[in-house]
C-alpha positions in Angstrom: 66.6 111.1 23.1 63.9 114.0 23.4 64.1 113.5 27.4 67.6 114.1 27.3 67.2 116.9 24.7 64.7 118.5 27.2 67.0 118.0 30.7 69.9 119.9 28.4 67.9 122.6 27.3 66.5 123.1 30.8 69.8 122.8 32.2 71.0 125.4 29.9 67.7 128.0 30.4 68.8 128.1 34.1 72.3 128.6 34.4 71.6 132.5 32.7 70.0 132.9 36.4 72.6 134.3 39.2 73.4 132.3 42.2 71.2 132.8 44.8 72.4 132.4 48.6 69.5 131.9 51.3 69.0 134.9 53.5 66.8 135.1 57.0 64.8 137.7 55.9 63.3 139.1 52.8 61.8 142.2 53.2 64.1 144.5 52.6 62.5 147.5 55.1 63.1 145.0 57.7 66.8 145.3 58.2 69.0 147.2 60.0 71.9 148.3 57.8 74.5 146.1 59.1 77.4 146.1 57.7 79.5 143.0 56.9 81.2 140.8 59.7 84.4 141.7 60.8 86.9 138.9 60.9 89.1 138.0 63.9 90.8 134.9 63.5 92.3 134.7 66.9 89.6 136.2 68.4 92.2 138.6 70.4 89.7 141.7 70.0 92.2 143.2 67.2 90.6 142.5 63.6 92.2 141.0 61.1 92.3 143.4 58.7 93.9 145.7 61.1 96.5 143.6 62.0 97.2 142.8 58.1 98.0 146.8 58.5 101.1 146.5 60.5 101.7 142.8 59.9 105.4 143.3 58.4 108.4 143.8 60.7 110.3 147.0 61.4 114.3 146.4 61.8 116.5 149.3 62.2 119.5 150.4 64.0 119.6 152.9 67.0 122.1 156.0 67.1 124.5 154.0 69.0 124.4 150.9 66.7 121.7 148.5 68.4 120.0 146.5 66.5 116.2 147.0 66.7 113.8 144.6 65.2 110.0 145.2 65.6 107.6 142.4 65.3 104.4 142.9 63.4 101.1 142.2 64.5 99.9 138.5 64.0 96.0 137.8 63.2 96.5 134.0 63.9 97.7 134.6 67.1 96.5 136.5 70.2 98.9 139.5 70.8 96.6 142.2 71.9 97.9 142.5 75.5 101.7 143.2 74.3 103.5 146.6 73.9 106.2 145.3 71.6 107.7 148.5 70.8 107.4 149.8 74.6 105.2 153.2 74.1 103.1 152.3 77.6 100.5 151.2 75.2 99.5 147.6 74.5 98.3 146.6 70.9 94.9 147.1 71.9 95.1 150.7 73.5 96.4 151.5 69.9 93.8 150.3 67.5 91.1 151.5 69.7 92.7 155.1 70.1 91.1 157.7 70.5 88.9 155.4 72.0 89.9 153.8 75.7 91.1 150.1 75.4 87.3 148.6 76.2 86.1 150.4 72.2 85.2 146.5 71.9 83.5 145.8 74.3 79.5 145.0 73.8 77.4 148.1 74.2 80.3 150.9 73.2 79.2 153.4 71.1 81.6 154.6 68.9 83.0 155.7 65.2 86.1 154.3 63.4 89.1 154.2 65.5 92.1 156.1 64.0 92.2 159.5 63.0 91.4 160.9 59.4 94.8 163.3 58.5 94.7 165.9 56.2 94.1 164.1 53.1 91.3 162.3 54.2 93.6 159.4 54.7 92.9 157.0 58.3 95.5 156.8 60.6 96.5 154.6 63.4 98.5 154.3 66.8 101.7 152.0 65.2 102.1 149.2 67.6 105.7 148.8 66.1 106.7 152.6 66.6 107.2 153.9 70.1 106.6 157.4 68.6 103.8 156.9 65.4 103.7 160.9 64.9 107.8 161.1 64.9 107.0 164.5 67.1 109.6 163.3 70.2 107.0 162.2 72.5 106.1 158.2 72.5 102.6 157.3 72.2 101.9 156.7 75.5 103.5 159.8 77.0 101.5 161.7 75.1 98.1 159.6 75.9 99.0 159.9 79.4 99.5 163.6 79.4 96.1 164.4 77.1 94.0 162.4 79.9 95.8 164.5 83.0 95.0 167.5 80.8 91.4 166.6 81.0 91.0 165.5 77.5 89.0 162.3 77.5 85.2 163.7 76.6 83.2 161.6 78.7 80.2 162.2 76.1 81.5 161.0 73.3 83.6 158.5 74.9 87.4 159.3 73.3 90.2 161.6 73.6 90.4 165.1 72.0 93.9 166.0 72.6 95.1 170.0 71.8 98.6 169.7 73.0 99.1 166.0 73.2 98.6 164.5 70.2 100.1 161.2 69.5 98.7 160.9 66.0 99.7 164.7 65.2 103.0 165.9 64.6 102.4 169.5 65.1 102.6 169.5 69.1 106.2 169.3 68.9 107.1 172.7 68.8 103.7 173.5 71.4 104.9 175.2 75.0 101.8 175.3 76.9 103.3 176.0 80.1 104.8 178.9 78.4 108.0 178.4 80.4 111.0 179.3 77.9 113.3 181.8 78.0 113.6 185.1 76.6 117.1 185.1 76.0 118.0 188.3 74.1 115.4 190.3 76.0 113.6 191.4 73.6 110.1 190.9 75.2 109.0 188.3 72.8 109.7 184.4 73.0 110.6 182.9 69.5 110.1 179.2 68.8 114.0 178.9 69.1 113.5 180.2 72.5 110.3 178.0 73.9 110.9 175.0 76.1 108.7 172.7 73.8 106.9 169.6 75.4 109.6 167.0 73.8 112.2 169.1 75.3 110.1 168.7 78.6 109.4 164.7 78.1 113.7 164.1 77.3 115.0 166.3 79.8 118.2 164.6 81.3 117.8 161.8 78.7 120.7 160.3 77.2 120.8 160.9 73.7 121.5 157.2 72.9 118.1 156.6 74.4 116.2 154.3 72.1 112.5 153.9 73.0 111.8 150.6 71.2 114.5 149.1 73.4 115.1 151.3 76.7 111.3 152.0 77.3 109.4 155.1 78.2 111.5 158.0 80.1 110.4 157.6 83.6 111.2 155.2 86.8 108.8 152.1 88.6 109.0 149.9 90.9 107.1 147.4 89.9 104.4 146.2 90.9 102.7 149.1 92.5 102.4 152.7 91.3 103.0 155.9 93.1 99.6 156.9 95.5 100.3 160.6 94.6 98.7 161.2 91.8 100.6 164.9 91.4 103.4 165.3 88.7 105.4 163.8 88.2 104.3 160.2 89.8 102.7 157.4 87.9 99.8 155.8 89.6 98.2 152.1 89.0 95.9 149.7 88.9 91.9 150.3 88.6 92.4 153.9 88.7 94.9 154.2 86.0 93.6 154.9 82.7 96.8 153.7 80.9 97.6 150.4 82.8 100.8 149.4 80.4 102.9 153.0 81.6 104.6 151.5 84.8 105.4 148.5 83.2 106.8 150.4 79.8 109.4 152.7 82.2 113.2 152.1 81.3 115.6 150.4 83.5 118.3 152.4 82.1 118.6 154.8 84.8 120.8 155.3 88.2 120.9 157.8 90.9 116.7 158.2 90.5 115.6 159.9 93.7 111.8 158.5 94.3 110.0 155.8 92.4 107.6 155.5 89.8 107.5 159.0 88.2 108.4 160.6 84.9 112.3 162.0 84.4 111.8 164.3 82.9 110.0 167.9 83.6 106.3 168.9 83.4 105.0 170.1 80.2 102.3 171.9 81.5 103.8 173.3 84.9 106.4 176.4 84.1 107.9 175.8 87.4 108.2 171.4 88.1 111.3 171.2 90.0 111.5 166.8 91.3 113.9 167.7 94.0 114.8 170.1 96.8 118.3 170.2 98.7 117.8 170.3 102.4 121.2 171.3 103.9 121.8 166.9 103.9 120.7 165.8 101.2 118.1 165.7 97.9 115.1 164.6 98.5 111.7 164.4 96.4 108.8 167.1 96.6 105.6 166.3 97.6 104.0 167.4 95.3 106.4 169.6 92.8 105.7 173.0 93.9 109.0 174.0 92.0 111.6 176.4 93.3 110.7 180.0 91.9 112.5 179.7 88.6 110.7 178.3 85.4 112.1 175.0 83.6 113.1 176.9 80.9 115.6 179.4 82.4 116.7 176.9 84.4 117.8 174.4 81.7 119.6 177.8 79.5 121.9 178.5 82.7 122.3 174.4 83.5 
């Protein structure tokens, strides 16, 4: 009876003691401030608690009555190579952005992905919104153009983007180019009277364009990309920095004269005619030197 008494009370003494897990080292000056492991269940390069993020589906209707449904991102299942909502961006491109789509790979240095807004809140790429910032320009259009305007810092290794934006709003009422129209002559060009870089990027669109089910605003021929790399073509392949573009450009188009360039005009050239009329017929520039008139007076008296 004593023993027993004894095993109880001992029993008893140690349970006021916390749980204590083994560890491989313990000297504390001896570590190196890791933080906690991150989980990827399906080891697609995406973690799971990013994909949780946008896990739930987006279904909505598009101004002609199409039915639009947006699948989530699934952390039991690889999915980081798709573009589901057809930005030219795959799943991957977005979570690493700013960063370019290798921010995973062993040996890049690097911060957070995402983008802290004005609140101090993160932000991320939405891999179920063509156009995350709602600014009129889809993600990838706007990736693209920040990397032709020379904004990928090859120091710190990710894009800094003053006009193109895709995770701020407040490019959509930027000109850059400057190429609007004065049209009461009063020596002074009002916002109402800029050609804005959306205006630019859905010039000849339809307006029952959808993004999430027509694509991105430009023509390929898949598989290869354009060799001129002027605007407006679209190259490929190991020189490309946005490999999901070509792929990502609507089929929803006739009457396109060349292949594998953006339809719309050039944000950052005033002047970015496509085509010249040659007494037979229209035929591409090569490259856009543009006809003498800017976009924007242009598109007033079209």
């Amino acid at each position: 009876m004593l023993t027993s008494l004894l095993v109880i009370a001992g029993l008893l003494f140690m349970s006021q003691f916390p749980v204590i897990s083994p560890v491989s080292n313990v000297h504390p000056d001896e570590t190196f401030g890791e933080g906690p492991p991150t989980t990827d269940t399906d080891e697609d390069g995406i973690p799971d608690v990013h994909e949780t993020i946008f896990e739930d589906w987006i279904n909505f209707s598009s101004v002609d009555g199409r039915f639009v449904a947006m699948e989530g991102l699934n952390s039991t299942v690889p999915d980081a190579n798709f573009d589901t909502d057809r930005d030219g961006l795959n799943n991957t491109e977005e979570y690493c952005w700013p960063y370019p789509a290798n921010c995973n790979d062993p040996g890049f240095s690097r911060g957070l992905t995402g983008t802290l807004d004005e609140n101090g809140d993160r932000m991320y790429l939405d891999p179920r919104v063509a156009d995350s910032d709602g600014d009129g320009m889809p993600d990838g259009f706007e990736a693209w153009m920040c990397d032709r305007a020379g904004g990928f810092d090859e120091v710190t290794q990710r894009y800094v983007c003053p006009y193109f934006d895709p995770l701020n709003a407040s490019d959509q009422t930027d000109d850059p180019d400057e190429d609007g129209f004065d049209v009461n002559r009063d020596g002074f060009l009002t916002v109402a009277e800029q050609y804005t870089s959306p205006e630019e990027y859905r010039y000849s669109m339809p307006g029952n364009f959808t993004h999430e089910l027509d694509g991105l605003w430009c023509s390929a021929t898949l598989p290869q990309g354009s060799v001129l790399t002027q605007w407006p073509f679209i190259t490929n392949g190991a020189n490309a920095s946005f490999v999901n573009i070509l792929s990502a450009c609507t089929t929803n188009v006739t009457g396109v004269v060349g292949e594998d360039l953006w339809l719309g005009t050039d944000p950052l050239l005033d002047d970015s005619d496509r085509y010249s009329w040659d007494g037979f017929a229209v035929r591409p520039l090569y490259p856009s030197f543009g006809d003498g008139m800017p976009d924007g007076w242009e598109v007033h008296f079209g």
